[in-house]
C-alpha positions as CSV (number, residue, x, y, z in Angstrom):
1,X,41.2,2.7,-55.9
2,X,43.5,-0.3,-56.3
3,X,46.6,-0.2,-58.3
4,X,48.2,-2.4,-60.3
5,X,51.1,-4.1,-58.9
6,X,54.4,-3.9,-61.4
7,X,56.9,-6.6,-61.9
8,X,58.8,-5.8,-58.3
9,X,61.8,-8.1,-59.6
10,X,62.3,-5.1,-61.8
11,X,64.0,-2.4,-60.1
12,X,64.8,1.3,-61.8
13,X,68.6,0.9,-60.3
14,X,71.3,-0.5,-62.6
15,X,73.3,-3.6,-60.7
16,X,75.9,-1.8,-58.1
17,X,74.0,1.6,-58.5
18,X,73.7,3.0,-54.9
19,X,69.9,4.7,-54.5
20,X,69.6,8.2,-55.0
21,X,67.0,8.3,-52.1
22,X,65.8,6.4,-49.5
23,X,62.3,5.9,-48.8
24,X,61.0,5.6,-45.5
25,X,58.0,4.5,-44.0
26,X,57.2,3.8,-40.5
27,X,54.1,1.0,-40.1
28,X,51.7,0.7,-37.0
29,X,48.5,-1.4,-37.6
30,X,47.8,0.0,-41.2
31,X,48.7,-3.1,-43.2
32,X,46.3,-2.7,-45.8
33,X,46.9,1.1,-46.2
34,X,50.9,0.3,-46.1
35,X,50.7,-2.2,-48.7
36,X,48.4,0.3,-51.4
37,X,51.3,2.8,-50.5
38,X,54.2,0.7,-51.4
39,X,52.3,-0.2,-54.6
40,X,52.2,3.0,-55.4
41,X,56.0,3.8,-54.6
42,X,56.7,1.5,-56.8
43,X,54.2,2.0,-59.4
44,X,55.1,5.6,-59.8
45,X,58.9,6.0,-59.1
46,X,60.6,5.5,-62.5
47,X,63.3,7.6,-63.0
48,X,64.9,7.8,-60.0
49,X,66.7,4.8,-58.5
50,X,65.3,4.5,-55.0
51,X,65.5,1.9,-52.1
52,X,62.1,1.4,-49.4
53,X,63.1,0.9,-45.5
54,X,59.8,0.0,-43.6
55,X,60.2,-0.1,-39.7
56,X,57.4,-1.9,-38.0
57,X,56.2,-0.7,-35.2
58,X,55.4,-3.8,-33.1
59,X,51.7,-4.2,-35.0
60,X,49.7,-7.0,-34.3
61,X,47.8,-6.6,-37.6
62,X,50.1,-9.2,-39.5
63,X,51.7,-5.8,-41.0
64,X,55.4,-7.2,-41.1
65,X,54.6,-11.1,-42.5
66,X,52.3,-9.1,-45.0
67,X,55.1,-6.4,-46.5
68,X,57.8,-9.4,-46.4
69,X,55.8,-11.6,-48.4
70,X,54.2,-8.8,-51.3
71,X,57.7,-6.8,-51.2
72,X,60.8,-8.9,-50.7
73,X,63.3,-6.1,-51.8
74,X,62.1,-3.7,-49.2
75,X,64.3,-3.4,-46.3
76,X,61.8,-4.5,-43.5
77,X,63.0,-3.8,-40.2
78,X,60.5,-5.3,-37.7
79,X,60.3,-4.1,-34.2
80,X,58.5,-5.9,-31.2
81,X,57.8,-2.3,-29.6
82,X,56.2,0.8,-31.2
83,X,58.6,3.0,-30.7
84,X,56.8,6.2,-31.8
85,X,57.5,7.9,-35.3
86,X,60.5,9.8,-34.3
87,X,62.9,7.1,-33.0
88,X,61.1,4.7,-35.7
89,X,62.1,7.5,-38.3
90,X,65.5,7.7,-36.2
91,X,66.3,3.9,-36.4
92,X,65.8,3.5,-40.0
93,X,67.8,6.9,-41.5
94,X,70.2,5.1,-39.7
95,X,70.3,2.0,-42.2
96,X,69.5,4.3,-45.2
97,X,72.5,4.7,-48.3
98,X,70.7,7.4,-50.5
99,X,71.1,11.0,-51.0
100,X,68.3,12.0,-49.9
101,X,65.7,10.9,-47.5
102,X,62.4,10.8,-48.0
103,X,59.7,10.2,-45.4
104,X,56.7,8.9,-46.1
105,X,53.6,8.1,-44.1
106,X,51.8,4.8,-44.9
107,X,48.2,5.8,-44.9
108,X,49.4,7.7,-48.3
109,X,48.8,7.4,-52.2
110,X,51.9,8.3,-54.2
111,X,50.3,9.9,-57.8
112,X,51.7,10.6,-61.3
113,X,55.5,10.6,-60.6
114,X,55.2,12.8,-57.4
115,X,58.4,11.3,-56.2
116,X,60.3,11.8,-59.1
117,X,59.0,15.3,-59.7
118,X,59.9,16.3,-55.9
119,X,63.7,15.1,-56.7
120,X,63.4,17.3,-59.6
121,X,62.4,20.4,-57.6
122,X,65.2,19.6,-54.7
123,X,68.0,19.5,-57.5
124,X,66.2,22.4,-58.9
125,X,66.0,24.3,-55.3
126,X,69.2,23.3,-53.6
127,X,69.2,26.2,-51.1
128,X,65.8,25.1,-49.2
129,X,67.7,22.2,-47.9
130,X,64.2,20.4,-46.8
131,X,61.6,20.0,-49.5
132,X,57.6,19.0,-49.8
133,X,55.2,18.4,-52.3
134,X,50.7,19.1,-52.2
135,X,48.6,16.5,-50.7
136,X,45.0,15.7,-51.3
137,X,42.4,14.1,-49.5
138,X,40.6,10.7,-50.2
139,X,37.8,12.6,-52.7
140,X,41.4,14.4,-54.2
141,X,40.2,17.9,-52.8
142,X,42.6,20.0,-51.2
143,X,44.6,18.9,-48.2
144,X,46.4,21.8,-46.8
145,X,48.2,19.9,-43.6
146,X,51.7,19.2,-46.4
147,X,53.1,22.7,-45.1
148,X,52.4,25.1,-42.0
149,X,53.6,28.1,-40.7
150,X,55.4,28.1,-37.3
151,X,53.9,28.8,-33.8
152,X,54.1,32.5,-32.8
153,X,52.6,34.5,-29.8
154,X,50.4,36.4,-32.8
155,X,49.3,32.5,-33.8
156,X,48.3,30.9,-30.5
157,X,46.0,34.3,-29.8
158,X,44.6,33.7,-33.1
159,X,44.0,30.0,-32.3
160,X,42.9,30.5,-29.0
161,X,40.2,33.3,-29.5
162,X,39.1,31.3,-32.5
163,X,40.0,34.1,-35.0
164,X,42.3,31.6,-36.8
165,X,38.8,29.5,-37.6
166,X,36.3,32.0,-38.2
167,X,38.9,33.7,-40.7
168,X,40.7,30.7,-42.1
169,X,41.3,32.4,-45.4
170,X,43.1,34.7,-44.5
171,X,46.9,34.6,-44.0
172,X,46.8,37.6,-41.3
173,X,44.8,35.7,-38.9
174,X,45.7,32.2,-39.8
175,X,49.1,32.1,-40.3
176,X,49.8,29.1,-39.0
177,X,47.5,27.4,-41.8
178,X,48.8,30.1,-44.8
179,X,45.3,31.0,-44.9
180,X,44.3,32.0,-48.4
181,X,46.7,30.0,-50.1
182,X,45.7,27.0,-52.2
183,X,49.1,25.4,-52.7
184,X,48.7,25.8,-56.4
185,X,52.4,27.5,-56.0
186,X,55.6,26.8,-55.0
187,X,56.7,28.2,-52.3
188,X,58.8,28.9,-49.2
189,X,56.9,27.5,-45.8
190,X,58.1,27.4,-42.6
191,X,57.4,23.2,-41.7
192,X,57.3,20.6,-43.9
193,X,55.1,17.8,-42.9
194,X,56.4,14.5,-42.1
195,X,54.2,12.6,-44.4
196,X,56.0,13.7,-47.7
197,X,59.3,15.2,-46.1
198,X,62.4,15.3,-48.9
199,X,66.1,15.9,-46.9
200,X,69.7,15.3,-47.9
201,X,70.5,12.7,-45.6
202,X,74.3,14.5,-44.7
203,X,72.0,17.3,-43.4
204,X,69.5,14.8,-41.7
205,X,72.6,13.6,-39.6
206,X,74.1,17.3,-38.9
207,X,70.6,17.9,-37.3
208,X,71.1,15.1,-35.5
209,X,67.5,13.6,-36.6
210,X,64.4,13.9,-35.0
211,X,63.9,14.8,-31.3
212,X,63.1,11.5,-29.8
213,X,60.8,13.3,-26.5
214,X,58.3,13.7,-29.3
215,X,56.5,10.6,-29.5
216,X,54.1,11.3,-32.3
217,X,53.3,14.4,-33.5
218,X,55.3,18.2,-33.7
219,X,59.0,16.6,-35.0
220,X,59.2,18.1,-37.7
221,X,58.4,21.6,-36.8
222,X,60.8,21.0,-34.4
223,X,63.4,19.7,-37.1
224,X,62.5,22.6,-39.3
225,X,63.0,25.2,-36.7
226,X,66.4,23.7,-36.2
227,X,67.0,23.3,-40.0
228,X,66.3,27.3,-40.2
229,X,68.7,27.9,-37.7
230,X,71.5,26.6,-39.8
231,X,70.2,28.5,-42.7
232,X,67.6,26.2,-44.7
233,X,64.6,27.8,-46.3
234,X,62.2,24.7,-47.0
235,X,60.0,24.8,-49.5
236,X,56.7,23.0,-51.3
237,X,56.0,22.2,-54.8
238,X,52.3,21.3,-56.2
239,X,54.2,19.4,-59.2
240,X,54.5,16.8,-56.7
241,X,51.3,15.6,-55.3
242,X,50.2,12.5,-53.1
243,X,46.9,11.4,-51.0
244,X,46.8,11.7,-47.4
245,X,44.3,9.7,-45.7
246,X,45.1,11.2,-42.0
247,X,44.8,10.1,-38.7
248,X,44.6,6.2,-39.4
249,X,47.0,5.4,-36.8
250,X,45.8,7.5,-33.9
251,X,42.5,5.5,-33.5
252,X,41.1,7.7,-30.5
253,X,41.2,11.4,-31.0
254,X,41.7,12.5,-27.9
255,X,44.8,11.2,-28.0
256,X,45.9,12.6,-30.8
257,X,44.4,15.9,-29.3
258,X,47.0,15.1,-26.2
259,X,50.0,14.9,-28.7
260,X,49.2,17.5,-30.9
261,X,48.5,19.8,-27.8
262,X,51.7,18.4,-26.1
263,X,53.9,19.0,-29.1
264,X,52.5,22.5,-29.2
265,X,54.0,23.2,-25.5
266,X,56.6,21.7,-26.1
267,X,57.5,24.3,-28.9
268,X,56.8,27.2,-27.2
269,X,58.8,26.1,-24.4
270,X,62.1,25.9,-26.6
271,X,61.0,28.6,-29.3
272,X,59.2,31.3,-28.5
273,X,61.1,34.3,-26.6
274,X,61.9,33.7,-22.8
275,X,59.1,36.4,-21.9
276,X,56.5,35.2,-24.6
277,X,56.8,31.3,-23.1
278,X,54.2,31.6,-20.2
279,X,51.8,33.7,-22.5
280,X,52.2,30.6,-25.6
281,X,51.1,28.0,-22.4
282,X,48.8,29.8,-21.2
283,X,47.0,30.5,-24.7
284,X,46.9,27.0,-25.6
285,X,45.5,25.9,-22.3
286,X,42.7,28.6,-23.1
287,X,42.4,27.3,-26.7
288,X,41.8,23.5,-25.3
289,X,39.5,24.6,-22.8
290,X,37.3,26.8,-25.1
291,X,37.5,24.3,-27.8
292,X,35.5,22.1,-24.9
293,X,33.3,23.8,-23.8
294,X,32.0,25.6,-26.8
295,X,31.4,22.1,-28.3
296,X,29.8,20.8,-24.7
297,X,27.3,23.7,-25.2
298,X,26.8,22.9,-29.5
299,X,26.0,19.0,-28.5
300,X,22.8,20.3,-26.6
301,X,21.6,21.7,-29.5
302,X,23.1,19.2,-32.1
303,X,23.9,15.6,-31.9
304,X,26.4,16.2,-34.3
305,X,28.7,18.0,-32.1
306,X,28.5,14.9,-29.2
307,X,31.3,13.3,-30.1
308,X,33.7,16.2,-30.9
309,X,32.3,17.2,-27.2
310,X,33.3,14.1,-26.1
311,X,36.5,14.0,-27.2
312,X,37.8,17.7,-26.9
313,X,36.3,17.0,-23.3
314,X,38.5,13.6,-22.6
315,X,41.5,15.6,-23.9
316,X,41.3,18.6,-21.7
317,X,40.7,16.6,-18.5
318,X,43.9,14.8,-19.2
319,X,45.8,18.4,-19.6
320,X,48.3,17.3,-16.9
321,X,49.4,15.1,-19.6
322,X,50.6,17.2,-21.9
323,X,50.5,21.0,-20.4
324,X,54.5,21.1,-19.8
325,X,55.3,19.4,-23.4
326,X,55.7,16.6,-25.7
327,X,54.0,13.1,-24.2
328,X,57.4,11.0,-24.9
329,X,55.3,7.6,-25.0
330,X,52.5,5.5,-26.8
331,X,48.8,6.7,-25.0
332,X,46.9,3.3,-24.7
333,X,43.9,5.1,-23.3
C-alpha cells in the first residue's frame, strides 16, 4: 500500500510552539521501508505537534541522501558507523525537545491517528510512565510482539521444554507471550517493544537511556525492568495501532538468533535471583540446542524445515558468542 504524501511545508505546530513529542527512528539499509514510514508519520499525526529525528546508521542504501531530499524538516542525523539501536536510540534522545519520546522502528506503518491516540492514552494513564500501542502484520492480522511478559525461571522452563509453543494460548505456560490474550484490551504488560515505545523524555534521562552493551535486541526489557524498579507500570492500548513488518534489518537469522539469545543471558544474569541465574543459562542453552536439533531431525522428513535447521544450527554453533550475554557489536557473519 502506498500513501499519499501531504504538503510537508505544512506542519501541525504553531510558529515558536516546542513539539509535544519527539519521534524517533533509527535507519539501517531500509530506505524504502523508512520513507513509507515517515509518510505515514506525517500522514497520520494531526493533532499533536510533533518533531521526527532519524539517525542513520552508516547505510550504504542511499538511506540518508533519500530522507534529506523527501523530508527536509526531519532532523537527519547521519552516522558513518552503525552504531546499533541502543546508542543510535541514545544519540538522538539526546537532540530531542519534546515531552515525550516516542520510538519508532522504520520497517513500520503508522495507521488511523495511532500516534495521536497513544498521546491520548499516556495523558489519560499517567502512572504507567512507559506506554505502547497493538501492532499488526503485513496481511493486518495480529502481531503480538508490541508487549511481552518478562523472563522468569517458570518462563525459560517453559521455553526450553517447548511447553511455551505447544500451549501458546495459554497465559500459564506462555507467559512470556501473554498467551491467550488478543490485545483487544488495554492493559498493564511487563515490556514494551521498542518499535512503538511512548516515554516522558525527563524519565528517559533519569533511566539513564538504554543500556549501550546491547547492540540490537533485549533494551527495552532491560529499560522496563529498570522503569519498574522506580515504580512505572507500562501499559498497551489497541486504540493505537501500527504495522510491523519485522526483522528487515537483521538479514540473516542466525544472527538475530545470536542477539535475541544473547540479550536473553544477559537478563538473567542481572535479573533473575542470584541462585536462579545458572538455572536461566542453563535453560536457554537447552532451549537453543533443542530448538536445533529437533529441526535437524524435521528437515529429513520435510524440506520445509531445512532452512530453519540451518539456521537454528549456525546459531547454536556460535553459542560462545552469546552464552555469557548481550553481543555489544554489529555480526557481519
Amino acid at each position: 500500500m502506498t500513501y499519499a504524501v501531504p504538503d510537508f511545508s505544512i506542519t501541525n505546530a504553531r510558529p515558536g510552539e516546542p513539539p509535544l513529542v519527539s519521534i524517533m527512528l533509527v535507519n539501517w539499509n531500509t530506505r524504502e521501508m523508512t520513507l513509507e514510514c515517515l509518510r505515514t508519520v506525517y500522514a497520520q499525526t494531526r493533532e499533536v505537534p510533533f518533531e521526527v529525528i532519524v539517525v542513520d546508521n552508516g547505510s550504504h542504501d542511499g538511506s540518508a541522501e533519500a530522507i534529506a531530499a523527501e523530508f527536509p524538516q526531519v532532523v537527519l542525523m547521519a552516522e558513518t558507523e552503525n552504531h546499533g539501536f541502543a546508542i543510535a536510540t541514545n544519540i538522538s534522545v539526546e537532540r530531542a525537545r519534546g515531552r515525550y519520546v516516542l520510538l519508532l522502528n522504520t520497517d513500520t506503518l503508522v495507521l488511523d491517528g495511532a500516534i495521536d491516540r497513544l498521546l491520548a492514552f499516556a495523558q489519560r494513564r499517567p502512572e504507567a510512565r512507559i506506554w505502547g500501542g497493538r501492532t499488526l502484520f503485513e496481511d493486518r492480522t495480529l502481531n503480538p510482539t508490541s508487549c511481552w511478559g518478562r523472563i522468569t525461571p517458570w518462563s525459560v522452563t517453559c521455553m526450553a521444554t517447548g511447553l511455551a509453543k505447544a500451549a501458546h494460548n495459554s497465559g500459564f505456560f506462555n507467559p512470556e507471550g501473554y498467551g491467550g490474550w488478543d490485545r483487544s484490551t488495554e492493559r498493564e504488560v511487563d515490556i514494551v517493544q521498542g518499535s512503538f515505545f511512548l516515554i516522558e523524555k525527563a524519565f528517559w534521562d533519569e533511566l539513564g537511556g538504554f543500556d549501550r552493551a546491547f547492540f540490537m535486541y533485549g533494551e527495552e526489557a532491560d529499560l522496563c525492568a529498570r522503569a519498574r524498579r522506580s515504580g512505572a507500570r507500562p501499559c498497551m492500548t489497541p486504540e493505537a495501532t501500527i504495522v510491523h513488518f519485522g526483522g528487515r534489518s537483521t538479514k540473516v537469522f542466525a544472527n538475530k538468533i545470536v542477539y535475541v539469545l544473547g540479550s536473553r543471558i544477559g537478563m538473567i544474569n542481572r535479573y533473575f535471583p542470584r541462585g536462579w541465574k545458572w538455572y536461566g543459562r542453563m535453560m536457554t542453552l537447552l532451549w537453543a540446542g533443542w530448538r536445533s536439533l529437533v529441526y535437524r531431525m524435521a528437515a529429513k522428513l520435510s524440506p520445509r524445515y531445512r532452512e530453519a535447521a540451518l539456521q537454528w544450527t549456525n546459531a547454536w554453533r556460535r553459542r560462545d558468542e552469546w552464552r555469557n550475554g548481550p553481543v555489544p557489536r554489529m555480526i557481519t557473519k
